[in-house]
N, CA and C atoms as a LAMMPS dump frame, in Angstrom:
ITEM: TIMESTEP
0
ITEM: NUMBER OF ATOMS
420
ITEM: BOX BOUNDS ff ff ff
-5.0000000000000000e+02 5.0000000000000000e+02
-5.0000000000000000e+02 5.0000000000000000e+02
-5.0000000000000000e+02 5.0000000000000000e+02
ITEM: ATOMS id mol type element x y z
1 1 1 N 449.798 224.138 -193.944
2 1 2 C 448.942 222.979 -193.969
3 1 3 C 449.429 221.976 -192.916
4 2 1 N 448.32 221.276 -192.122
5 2 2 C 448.818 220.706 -191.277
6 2 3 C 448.033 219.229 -191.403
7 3 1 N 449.137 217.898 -191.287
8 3 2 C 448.197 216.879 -191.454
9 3 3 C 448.244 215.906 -190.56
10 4 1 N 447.756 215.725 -189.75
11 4 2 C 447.299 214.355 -188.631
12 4 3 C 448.222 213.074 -188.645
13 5 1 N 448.71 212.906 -188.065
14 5 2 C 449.523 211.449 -187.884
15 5 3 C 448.628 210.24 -187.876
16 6 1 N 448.673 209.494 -187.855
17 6 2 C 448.079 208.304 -187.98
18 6 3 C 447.983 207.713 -186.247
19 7 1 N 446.898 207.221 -185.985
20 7 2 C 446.78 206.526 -184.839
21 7 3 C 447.34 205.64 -184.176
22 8 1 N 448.125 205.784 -183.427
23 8 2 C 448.912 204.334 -182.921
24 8 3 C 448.601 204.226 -181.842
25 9 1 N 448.174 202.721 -181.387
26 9 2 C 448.273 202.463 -179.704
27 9 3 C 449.2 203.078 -178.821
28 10 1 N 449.118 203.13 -177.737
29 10 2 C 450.37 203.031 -177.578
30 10 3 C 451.002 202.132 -176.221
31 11 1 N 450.424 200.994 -176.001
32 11 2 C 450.509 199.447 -175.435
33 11 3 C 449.504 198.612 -175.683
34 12 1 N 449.598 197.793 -174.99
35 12 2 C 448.505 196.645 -175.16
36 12 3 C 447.674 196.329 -173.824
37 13 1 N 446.826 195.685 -173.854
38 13 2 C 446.356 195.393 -172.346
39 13 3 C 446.337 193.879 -172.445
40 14 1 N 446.581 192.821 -171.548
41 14 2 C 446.597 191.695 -172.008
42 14 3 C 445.381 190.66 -170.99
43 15 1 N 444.664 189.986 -171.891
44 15 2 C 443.552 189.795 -171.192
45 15 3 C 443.857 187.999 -170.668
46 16 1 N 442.437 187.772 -170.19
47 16 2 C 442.625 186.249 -169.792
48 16 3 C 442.001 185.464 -170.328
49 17 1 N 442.031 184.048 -171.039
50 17 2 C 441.373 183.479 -171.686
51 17 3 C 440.172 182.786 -170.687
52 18 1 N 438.868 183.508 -170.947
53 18 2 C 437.669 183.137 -170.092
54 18 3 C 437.824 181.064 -169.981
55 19 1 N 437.02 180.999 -168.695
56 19 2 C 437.225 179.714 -168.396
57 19 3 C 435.738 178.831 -169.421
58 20 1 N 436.005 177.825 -170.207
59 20 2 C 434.797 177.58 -171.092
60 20 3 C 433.105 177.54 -170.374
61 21 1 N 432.539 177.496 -171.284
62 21 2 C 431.17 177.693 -170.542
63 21 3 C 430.737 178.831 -169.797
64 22 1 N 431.568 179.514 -169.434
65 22 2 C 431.005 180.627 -167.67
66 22 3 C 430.656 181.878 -168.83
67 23 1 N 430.836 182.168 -170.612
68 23 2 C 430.215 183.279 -170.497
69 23 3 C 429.06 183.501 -170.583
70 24 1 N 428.524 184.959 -170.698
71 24 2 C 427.049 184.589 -171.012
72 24 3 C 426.938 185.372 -172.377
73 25 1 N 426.105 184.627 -173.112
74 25 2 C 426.229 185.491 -174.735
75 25 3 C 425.607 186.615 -174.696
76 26 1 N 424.302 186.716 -173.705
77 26 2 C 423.468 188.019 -173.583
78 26 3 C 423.89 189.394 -173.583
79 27 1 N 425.114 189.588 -173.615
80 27 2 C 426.104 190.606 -172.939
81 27 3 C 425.204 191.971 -173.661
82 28 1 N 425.551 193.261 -172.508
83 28 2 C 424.847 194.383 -173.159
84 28 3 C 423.303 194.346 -172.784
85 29 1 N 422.45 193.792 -171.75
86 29 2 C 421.374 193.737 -172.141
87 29 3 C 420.988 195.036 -171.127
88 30 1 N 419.716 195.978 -171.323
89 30 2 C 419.341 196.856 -170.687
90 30 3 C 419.243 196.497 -169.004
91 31 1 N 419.975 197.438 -168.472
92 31 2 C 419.495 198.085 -167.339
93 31 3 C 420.614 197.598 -166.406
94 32 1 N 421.795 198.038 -167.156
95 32 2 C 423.087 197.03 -166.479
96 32 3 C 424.176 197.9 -165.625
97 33 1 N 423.406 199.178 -165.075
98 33 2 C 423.864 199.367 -163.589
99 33 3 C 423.051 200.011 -162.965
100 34 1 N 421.704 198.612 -162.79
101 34 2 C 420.753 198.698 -161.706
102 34 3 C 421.397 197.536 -160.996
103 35 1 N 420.902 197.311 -159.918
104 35 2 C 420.897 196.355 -159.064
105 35 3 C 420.213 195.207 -160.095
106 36 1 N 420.863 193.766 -159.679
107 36 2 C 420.285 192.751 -160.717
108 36 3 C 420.885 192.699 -162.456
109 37 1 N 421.485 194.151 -162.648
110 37 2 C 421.309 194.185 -164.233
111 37 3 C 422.918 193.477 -164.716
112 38 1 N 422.917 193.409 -166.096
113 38 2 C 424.012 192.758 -166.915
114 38 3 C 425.381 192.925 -166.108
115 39 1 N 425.282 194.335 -165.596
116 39 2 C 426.635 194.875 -165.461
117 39 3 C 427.229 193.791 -163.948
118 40 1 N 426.817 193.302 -163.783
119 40 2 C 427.857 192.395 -161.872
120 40 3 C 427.239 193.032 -160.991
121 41 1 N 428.38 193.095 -160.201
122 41 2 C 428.149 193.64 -159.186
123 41 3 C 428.088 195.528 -158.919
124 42 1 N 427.994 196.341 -157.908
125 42 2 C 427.994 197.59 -158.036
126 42 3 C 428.81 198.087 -158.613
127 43 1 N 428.94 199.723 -158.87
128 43 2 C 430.188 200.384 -159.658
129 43 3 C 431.542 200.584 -159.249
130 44 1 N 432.505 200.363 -159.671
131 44 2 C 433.278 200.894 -159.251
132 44 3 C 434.056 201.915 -158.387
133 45 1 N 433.206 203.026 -159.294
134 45 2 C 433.814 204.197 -158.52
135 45 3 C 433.341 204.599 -157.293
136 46 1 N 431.794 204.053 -157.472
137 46 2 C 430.878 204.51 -155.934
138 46 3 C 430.311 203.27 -154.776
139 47 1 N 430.894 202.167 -155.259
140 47 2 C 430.01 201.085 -154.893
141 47 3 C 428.732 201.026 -154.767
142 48 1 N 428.082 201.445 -155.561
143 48 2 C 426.071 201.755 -155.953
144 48 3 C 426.098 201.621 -157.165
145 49 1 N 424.743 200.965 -157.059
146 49 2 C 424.032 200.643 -158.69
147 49 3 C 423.19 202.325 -158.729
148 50 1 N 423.403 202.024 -159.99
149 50 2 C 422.638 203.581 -160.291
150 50 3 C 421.121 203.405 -161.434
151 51 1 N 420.296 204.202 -161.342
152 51 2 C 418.977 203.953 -162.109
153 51 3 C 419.578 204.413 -163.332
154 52 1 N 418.917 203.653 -164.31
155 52 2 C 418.961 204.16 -165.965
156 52 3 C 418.299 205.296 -166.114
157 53 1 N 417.471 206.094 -165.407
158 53 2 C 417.31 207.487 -165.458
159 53 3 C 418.737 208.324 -165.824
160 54 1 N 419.681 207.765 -165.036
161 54 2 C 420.854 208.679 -164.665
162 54 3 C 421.481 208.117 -166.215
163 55 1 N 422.081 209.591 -166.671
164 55 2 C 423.386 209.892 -167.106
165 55 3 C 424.622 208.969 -167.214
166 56 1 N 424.747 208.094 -167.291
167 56 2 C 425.991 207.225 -166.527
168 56 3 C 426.537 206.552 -167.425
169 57 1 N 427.921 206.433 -167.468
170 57 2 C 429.021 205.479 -168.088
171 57 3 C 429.954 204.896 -167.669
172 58 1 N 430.115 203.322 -168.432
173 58 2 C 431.597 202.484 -168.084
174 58 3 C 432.642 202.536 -169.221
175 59 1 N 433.991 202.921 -168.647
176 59 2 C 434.697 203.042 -169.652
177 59 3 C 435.654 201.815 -169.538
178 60 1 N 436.124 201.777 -170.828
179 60 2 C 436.971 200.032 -171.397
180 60 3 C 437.85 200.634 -170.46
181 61 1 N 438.75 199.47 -169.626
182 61 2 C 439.791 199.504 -169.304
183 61 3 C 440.989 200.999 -169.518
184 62 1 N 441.431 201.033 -170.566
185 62 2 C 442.579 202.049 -170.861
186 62 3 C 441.897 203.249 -170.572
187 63 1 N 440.692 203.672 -170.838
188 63 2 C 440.464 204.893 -170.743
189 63 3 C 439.437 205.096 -169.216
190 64 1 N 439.182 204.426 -168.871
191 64 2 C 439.067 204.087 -167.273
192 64 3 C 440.264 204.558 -166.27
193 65 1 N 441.387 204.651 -167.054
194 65 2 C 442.838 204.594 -166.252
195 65 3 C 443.136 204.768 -164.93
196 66 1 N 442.646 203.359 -164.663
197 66 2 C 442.986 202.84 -162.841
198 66 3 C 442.061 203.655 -162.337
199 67 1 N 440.858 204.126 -162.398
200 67 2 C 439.955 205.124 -161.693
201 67 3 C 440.51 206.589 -161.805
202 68 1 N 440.84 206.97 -162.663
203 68 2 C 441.481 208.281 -162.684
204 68 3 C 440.091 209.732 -163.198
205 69 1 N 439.036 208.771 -164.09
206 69 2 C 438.119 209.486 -164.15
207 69 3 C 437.002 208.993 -163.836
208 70 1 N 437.142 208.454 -162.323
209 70 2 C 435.834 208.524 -161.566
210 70 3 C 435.302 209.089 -161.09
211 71 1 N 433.837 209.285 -161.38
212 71 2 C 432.914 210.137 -160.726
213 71 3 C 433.393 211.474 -161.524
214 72 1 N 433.541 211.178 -162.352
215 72 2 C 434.15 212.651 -163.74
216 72 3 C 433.303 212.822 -164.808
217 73 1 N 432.738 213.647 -165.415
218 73 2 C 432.251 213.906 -166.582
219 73 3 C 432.714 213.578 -168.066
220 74 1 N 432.054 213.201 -168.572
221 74 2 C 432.517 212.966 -170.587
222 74 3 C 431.339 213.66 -171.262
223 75 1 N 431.862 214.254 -171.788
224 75 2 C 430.72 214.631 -172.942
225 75 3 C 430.861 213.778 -174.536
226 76 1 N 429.794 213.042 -174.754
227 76 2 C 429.36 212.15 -175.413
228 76 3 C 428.558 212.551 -177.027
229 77 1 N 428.941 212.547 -178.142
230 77 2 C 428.539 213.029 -179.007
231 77 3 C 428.381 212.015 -179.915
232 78 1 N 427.218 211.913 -180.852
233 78 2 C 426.593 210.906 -181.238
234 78 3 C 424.934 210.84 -181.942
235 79 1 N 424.767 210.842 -182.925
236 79 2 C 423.298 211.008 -183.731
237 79 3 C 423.153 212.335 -183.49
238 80 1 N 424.109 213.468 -183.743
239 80 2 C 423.631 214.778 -184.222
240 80 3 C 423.253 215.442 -182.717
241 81 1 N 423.847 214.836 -181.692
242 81 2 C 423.465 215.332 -180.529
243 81 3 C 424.692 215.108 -179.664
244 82 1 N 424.448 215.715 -178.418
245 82 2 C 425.292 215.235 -176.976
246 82 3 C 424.642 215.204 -176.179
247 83 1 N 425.45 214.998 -174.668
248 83 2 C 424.863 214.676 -173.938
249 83 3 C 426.354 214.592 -172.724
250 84 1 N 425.964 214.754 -171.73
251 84 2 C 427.123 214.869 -170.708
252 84 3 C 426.722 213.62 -170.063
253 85 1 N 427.536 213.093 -169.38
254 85 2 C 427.297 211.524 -168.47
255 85 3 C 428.615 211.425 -167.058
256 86 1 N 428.357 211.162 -166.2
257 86 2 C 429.275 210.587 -164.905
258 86 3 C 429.546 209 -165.159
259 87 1 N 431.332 209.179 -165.205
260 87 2 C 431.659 207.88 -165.66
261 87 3 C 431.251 207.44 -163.939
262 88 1 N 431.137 206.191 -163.968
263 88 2 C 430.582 205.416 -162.421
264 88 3 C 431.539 203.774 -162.694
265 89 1 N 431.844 202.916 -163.655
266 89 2 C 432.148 201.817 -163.701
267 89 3 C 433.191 201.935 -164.598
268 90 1 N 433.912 200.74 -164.512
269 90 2 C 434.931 200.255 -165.838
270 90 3 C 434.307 198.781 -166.295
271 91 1 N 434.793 198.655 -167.583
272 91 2 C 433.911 198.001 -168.238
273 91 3 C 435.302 197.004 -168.82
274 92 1 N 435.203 195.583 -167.943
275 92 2 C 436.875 195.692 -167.952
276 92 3 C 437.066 194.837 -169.001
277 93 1 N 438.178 195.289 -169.619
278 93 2 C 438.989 194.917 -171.448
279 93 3 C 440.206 193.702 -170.647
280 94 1 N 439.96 193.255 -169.408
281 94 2 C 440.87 192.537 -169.719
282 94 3 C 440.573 191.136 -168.735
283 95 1 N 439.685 191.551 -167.994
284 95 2 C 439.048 189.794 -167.29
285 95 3 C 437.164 189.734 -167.567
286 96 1 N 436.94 189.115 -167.516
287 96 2 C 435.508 188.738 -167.418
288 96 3 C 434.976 187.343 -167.378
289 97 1 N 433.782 186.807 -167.674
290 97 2 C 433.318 185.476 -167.473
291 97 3 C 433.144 184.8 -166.192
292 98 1 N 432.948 185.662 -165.196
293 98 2 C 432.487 185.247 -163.493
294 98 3 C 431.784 186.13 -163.113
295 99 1 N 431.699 185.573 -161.526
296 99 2 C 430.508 186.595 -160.756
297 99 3 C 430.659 188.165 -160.897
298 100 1 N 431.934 188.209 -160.67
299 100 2 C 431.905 189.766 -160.439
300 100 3 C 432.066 190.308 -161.587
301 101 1 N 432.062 189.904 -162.747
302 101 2 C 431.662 190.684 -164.299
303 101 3 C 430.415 190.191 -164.582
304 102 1 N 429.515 189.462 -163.856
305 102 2 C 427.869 189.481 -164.417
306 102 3 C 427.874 187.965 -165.324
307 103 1 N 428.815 187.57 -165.674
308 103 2 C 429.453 186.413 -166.695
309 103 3 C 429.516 187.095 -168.053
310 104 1 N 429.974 188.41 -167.936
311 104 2 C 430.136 189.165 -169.13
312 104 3 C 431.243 188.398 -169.562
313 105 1 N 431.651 188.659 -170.938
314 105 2 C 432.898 188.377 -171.403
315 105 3 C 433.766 189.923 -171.534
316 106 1 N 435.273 189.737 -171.523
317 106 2 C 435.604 191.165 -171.296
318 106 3 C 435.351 191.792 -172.492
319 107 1 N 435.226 193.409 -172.282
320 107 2 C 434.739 194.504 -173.657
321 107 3 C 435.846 194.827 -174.081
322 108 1 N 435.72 195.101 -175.173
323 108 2 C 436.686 196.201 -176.434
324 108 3 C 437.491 196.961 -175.101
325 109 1 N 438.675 197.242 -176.45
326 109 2 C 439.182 198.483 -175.833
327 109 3 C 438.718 199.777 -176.542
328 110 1 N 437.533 199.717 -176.622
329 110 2 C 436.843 201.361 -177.103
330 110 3 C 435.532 201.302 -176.788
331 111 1 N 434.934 200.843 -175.22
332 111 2 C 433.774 200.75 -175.576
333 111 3 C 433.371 201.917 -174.714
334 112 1 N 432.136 202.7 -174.743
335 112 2 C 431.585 203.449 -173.579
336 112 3 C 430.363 203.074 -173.667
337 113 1 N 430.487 202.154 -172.309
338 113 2 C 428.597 201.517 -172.154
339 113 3 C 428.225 202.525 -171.417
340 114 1 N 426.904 202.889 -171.976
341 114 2 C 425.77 203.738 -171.816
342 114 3 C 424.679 203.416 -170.67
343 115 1 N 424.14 204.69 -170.054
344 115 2 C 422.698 204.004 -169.25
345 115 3 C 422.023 204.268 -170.409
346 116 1 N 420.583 203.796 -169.694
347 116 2 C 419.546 204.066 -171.05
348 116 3 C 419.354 205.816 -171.348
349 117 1 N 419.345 206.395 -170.242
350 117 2 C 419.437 207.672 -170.023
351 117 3 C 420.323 208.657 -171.134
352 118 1 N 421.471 208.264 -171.711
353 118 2 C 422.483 208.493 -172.3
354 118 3 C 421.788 208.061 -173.621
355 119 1 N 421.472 207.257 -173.87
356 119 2 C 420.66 206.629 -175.321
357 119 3 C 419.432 207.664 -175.506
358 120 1 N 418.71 207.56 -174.457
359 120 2 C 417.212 208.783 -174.809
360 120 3 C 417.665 209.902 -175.279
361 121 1 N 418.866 210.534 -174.136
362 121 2 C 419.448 212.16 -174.487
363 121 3 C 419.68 211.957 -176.15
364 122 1 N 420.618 211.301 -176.463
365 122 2 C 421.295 211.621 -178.05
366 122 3 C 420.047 210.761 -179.007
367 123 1 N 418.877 210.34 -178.282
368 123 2 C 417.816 210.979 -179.396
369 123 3 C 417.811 209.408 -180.334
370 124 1 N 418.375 208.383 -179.657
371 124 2 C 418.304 206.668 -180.505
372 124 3 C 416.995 205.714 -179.976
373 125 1 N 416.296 205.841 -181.193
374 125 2 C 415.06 205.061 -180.807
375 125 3 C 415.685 203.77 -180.258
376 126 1 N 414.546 203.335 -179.144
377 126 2 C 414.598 202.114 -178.389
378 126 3 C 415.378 200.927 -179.326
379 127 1 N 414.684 200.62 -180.255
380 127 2 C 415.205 199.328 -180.706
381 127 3 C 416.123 199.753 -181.948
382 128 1 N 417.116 200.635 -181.408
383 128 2 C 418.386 200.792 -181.982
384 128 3 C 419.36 200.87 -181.053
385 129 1 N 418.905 200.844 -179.58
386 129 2 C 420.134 200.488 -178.786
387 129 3 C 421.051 199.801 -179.069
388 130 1 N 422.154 200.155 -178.482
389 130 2 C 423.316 198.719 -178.718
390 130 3 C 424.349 199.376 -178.978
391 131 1 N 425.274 199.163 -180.275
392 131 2 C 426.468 199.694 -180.761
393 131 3 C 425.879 200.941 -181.499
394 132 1 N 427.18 201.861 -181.244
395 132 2 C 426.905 203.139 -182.194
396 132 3 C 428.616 204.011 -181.969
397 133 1 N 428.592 204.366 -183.051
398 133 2 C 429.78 204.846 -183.251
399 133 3 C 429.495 206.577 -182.729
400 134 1 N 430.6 206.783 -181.846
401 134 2 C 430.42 208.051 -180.821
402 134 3 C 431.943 208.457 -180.756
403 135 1 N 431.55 209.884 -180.358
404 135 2 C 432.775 210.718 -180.158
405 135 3 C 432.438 211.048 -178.642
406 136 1 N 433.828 211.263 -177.581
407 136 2 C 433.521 211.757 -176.665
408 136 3 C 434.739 212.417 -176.062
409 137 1 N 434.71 213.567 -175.19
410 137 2 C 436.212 214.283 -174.754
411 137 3 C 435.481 214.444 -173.05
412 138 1 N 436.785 214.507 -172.457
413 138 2 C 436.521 214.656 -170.845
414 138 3 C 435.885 216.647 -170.833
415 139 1 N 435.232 216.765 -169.445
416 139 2 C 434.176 217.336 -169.496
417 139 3 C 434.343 218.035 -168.204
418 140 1 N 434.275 219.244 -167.398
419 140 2 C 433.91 219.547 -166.08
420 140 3 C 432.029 219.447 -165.348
């Protein structure tokens, strides 16, 4: 019999206390790595905004690790379905509230923002976008 250890971090990431006023509460809103959308400025990994047609994900900070899986695959599991996606951005856990985060405030350290593309595949009606609890493992 074999039984699972318990989860431990294993550091911290330490963030910055946003400057008052600059965030924006809207955070998350559709279409946020088009040109114009929530997400700032272009992606990370490619410097291009990409259409919500596409497949595409930003990963929190830690699992972003320094660009190590850019332009890499995750397979994404979630409402009885999957779906494969190209990480393209980091979704950063440890600055935000200016231009170049959109006036996001910074995300979780567990988040994987989705295109809309990624939401249609695993099958989540429109006005259930948003948070959803997902499993995902790296992918070729």
């Amino acid at each position: 019999m074999v039984e699972a250890d318990t989860c431990k971090p294993s550091g911290k990431l330490r963030g910055k206390k946003p400057p008052p006023g600059q965030c924006d509460d809207n955070c998350c809103e559709d279409g946020n790595f088009a040109a114009g959308g929530d997400g700032g400025g272009p992606s990370e990994c490619d410097n291009h905004y990409h259409s919500d047609d596409e497949p595409v994900v930003a990963l929190s900070t830690g699992w972003f690790n320094n660009k190590k899986r850019c332009l890499k695959y995750i397979k994404i599991h979630g409402n009885g379905k999957s779906v494969k996606a190209k990480v393209v951005d980091e979704c950063d856990s440890t600055r935000g509230c200016d231009s170049e985060h959109g006036y996001q405030p910074p995300c979780p350290n567990n988040i994987v923002d989705a295109s809309k593309a990624v939401w249609k595949a695993l099958g989540v009606p429109e006005n259930d976008w948003g948070l959803m609890d997902i499993y995902w493992s790296d992918t070729d």
